[in-house]
C-alpha positions in Angstrom: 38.3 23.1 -28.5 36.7 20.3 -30.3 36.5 18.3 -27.3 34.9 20.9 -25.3 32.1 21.6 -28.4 31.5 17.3 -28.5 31.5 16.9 -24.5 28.7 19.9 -24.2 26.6 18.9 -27.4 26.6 15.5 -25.5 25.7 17.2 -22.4 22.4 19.3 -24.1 21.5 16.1 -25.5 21.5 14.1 -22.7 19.7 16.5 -20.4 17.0 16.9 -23.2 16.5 13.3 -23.3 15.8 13.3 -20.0 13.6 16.3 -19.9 11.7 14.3 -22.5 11.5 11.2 -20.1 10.2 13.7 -17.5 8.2 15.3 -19.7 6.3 12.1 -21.1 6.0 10.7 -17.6 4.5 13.9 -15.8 1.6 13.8 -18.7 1.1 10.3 -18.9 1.3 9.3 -15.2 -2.3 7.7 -15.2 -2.2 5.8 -17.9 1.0 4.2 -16.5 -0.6 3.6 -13.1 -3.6 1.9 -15.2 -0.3 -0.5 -16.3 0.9 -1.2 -13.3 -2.5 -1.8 -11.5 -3.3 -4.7 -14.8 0.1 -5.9 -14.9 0.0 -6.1 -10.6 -3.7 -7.7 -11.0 -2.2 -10.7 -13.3 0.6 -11.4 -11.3 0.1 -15.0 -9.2 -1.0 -15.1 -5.3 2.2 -16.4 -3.3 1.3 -18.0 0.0 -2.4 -17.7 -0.2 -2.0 -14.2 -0.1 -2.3 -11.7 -2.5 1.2 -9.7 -3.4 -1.1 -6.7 -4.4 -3.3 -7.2 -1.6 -2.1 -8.2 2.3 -4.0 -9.1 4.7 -5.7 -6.5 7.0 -4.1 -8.8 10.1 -0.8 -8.4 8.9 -0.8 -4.7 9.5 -1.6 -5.4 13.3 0.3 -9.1 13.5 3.1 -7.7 15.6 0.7 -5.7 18.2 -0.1 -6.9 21.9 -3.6 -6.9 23.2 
């Protein structure tokens, strides 16, 4: 019976961690896309392209005219 009473306090405890996580991400979603949008601005240009920003040509590279 212990067991059981340990295996299900872990269970409510994990699931309100992750209803936390949820939680916290639903509310602060635009303040993490302002993140990733600075972090995604510092990264370095590979190629001389942009990672954050392709080319317009690359979209239509593989059409025939």
């Amino acid at each position: 019976m212990k067991k059981f009473f340990c295996a299900l306090v872990k269970l409510v405890t994990v699931l309100a961690l992750l209803g936390a996580l949820l939680y916290a991400a639903v509310t602060y979603w635009d303040k993490i896309m302002e993140f990733v949008a600075k972090v995604r601005s510092l990264l370095p240009c590979r190629d001389g392209g942009c990672v954050c920003a392709p080319a317009e040509s690359d979209d239509y590279a593989d059409w025939e005219m």
